[in-house]
C-alpha positions as CSV (number, residue, x, y, z in Angstrom):
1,X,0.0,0.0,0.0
2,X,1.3,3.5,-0.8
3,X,0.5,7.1,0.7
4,X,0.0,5.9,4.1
5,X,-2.4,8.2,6.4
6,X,-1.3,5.7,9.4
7,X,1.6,3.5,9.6
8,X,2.1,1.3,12.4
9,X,5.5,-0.5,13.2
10,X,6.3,-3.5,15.3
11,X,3.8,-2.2,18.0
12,X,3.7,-4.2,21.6
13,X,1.2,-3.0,24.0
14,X,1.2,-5.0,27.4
15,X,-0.6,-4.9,30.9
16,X,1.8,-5.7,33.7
17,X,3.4,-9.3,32.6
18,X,0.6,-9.2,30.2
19,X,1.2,-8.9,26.6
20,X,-2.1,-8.4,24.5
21,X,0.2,-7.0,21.1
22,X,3.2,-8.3,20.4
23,X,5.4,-6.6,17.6
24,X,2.0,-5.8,15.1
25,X,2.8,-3.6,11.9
26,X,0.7,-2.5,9.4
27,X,-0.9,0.6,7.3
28,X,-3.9,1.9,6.4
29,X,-4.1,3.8,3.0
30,X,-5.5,7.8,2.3
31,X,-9.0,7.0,1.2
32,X,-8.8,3.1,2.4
33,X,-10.9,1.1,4.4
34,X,-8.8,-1.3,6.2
35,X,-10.4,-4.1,8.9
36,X,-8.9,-6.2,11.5
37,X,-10.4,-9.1,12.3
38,X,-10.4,-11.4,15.0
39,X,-11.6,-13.1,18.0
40,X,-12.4,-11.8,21.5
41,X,-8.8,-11.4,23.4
42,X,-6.8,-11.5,20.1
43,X,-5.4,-7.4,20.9
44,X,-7.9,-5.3,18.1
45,X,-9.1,-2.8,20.9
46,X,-6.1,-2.9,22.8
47,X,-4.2,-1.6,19.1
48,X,-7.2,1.0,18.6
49,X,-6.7,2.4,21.9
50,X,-2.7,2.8,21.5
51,X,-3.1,4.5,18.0
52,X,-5.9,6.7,19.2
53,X,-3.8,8.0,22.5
54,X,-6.5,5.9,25.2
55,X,-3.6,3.9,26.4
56,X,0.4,3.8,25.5
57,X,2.1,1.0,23.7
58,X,5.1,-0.5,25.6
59,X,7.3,-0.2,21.9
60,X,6.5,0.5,18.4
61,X,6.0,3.6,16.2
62,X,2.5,4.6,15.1
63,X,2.4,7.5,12.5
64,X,-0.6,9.7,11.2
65,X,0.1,12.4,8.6
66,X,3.5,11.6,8.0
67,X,3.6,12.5,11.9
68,X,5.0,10.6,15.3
69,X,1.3,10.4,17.6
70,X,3.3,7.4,18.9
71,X,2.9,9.7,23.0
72,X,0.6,12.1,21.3
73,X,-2.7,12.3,23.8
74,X,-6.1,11.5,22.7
75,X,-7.7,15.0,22.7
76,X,-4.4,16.5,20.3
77,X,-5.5,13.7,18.0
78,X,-8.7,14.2,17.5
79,X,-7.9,17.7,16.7
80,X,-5.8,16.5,14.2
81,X,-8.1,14.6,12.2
82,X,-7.9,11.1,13.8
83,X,-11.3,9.7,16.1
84,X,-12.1,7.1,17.2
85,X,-15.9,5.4,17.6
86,X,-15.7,3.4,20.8
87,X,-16.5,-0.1,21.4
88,X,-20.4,-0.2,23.2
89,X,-21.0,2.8,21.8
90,X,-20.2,4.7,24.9
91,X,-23.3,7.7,24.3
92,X,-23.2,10.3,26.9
93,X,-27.0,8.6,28.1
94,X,-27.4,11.8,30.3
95,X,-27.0,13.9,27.5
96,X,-29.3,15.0,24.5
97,X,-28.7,13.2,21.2
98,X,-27.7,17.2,20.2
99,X,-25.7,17.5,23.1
100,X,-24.0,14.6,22.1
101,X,-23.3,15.7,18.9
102,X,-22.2,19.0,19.7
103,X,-19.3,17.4,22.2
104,X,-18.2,15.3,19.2
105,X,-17.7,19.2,17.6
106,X,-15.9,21.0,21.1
107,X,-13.1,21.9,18.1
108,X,-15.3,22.7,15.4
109,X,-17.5,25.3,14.6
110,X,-20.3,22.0,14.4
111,X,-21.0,22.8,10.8
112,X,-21.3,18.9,10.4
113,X,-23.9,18.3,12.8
114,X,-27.0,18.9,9.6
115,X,-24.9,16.8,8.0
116,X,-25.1,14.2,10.6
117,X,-29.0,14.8,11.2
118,X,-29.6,14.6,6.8
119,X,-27.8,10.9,7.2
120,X,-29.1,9.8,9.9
121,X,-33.2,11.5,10.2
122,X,-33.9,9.5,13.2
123,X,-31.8,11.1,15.8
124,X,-32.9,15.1,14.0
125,X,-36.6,14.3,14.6
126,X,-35.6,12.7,18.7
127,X,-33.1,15.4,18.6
128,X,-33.9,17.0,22.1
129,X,-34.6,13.0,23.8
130,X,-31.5,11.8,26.6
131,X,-29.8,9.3,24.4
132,X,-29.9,6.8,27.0
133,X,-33.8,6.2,25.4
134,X,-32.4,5.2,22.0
135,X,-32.2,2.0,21.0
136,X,-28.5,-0.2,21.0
137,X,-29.0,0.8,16.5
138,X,-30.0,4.3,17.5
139,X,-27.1,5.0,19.8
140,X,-24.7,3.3,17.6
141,X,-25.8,5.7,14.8
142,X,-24.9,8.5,17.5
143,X,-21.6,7.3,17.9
144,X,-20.7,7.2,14.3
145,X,-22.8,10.7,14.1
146,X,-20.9,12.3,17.4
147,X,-17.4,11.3,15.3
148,X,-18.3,12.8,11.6
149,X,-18.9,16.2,13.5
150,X,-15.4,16.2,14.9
151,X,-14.7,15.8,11.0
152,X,-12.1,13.3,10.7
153,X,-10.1,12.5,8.1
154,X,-9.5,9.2,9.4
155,X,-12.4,7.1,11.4
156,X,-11.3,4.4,13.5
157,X,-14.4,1.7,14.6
158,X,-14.3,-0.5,17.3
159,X,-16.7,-3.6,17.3
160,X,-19.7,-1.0,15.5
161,X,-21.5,-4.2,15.0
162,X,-21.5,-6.0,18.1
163,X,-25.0,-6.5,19.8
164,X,-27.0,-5.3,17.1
165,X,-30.3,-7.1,15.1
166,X,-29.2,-7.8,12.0
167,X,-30.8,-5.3,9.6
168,X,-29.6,-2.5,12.1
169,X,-26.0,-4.2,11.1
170,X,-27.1,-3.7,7.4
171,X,-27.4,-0.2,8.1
172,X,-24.0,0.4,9.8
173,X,-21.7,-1.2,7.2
174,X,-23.7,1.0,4.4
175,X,-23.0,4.1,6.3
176,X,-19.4,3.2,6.7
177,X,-19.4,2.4,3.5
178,X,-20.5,6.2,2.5
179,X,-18.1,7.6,5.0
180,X,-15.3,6.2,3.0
181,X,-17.0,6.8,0.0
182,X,-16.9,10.2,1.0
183,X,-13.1,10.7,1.4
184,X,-12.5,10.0,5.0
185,X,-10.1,6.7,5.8
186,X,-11.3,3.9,7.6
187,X,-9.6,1.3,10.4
188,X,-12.0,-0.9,10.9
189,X,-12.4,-3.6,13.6
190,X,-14.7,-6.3,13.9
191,X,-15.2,-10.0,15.2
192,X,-17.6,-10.1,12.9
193,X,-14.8,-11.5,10.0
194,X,-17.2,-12.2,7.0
195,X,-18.8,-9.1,7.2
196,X,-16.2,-6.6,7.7
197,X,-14.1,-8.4,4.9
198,X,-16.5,-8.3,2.5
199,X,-16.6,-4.3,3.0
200,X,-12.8,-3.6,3.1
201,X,-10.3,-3.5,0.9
202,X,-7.4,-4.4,3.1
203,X,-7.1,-7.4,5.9
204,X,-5.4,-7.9,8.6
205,X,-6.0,-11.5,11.0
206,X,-5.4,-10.8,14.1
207,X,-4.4,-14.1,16.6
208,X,-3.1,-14.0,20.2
209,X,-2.0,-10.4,19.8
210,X,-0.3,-10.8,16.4
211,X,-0.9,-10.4,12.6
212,X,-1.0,-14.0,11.5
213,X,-2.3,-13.4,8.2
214,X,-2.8,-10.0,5.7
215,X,-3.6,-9.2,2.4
216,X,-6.3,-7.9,0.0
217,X,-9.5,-8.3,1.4
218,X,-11.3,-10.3,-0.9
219,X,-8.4,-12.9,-1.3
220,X,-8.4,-13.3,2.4
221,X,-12.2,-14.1,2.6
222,X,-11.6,-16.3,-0.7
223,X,-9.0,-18.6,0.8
224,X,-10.6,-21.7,2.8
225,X,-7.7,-22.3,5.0
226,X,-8.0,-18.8,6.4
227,X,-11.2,-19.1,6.9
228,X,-11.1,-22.6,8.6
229,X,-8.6,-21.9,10.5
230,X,-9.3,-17.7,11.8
231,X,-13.4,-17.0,10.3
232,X,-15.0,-20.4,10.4
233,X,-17.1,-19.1,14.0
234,X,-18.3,-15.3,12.3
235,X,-21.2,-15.0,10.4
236,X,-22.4,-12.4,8.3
């Protein structure tokens, strides 16, 4: 992959004795939508969190813009382009769905935020409700609505999938779909293997806190040892 707008190098992230990333490398492309796939425990959230400033790696070099963020804090980040959509969601339930919104914006001058309501109508017309009343879809549509405000150039999603019916599923991997399509890079990562291949362009197998197997997308999905042996639980 060429012009890089993250590159990630030999990245370890540990807890105490506990390594949950061991020496993980990889890029995602200006414009790309890259996934990493994998089961529960295999280190997806844990790299999300490292290259989004939650949490700092032990080693390795993450770079955004041509730019070390490798001890950059979260908040610097997200003024510089790079968000991230949490796993559960993590709505401010207290909070108005505008209210929410309008945090996702503390940067911006919230020009986004009609934006936001024209893709997603649902949370314009409950705009004044506590977005604790939404439903699990709803509020997941509120995360991914709360990080287009902040107006990203690169969208990282954590598990967007997890929990939801199916045809609210349907309806998050079409929106991501249009956020790409729209110019803004995507990272993202799912346990859901099938699914999240079949959307990307790039793949990255994730396995006990290492990349055991990358390429394109579509040749990943297409090869049945892969799948036996990595996708053969997802559905999708």
């Amino acid at each position: 992959m060429t012009d890089a707008i993250l590159t990630v190098e030999n990245l370890t992230v540990s807890y105490g004795r506990v390594q949950a990333v061991r020496g993980v490398s990889f890029e995602v492309p200006r414009g790309g939508l890259v996934t990493m796939v994998g089961a529960n425990g295999a280190g997806k959230t844990s790299i999300i969190n490292a290259v989004t400033g939650v949490i700092r790696p032990t080693s390795g070099r993450i770079t955004f813009e041509g730019v070390d963020i490798t001890r950059t804090p979260a908040h610097t980040l997200v003024r510089r382009g790079l968000v991230q959509v949490p796993e559960g969601r993590q709505v401010l339930a207290s909070l108005t769905i505008e209210e929410n919104l309008q945090l996702g914006g503390w940067h911006t001058s919230g020009g986004r935020t009609d934006e936001v309501y024209d893709r997603f109508p649902v949370l314009k017309e409950r705009r004044r409700l506590l977005a604790g009343s939404l439903s699990g879809g709803e509020q997941q549509m509120l995360a991914i609505g709360r990080a287009l405000v902040a107006e990203p150039s690169l969208m990282l999603l954590d598990e967007p999938s997890m929990g939801l019916a199916p045809k609210v599923v349907d309806e998050v991997f079409r929106v991501i779909k249009e956020i790409r399509a729209g110019g803004t890079s995507v990272l993202l990562v799912e346990q859901n293997a099938r699914r999240a291949l079949r959307a990307a362009d790039h793949g990255y197998v994730l396995a006990s806190g290492e990349v055991a197997q990358s390429g394109p997308a579509a040749e990943l999905l297409a090869d049945d040892s892969i799948v036996a042996a990595y996708l053969g639980l997802e559905t999708g």
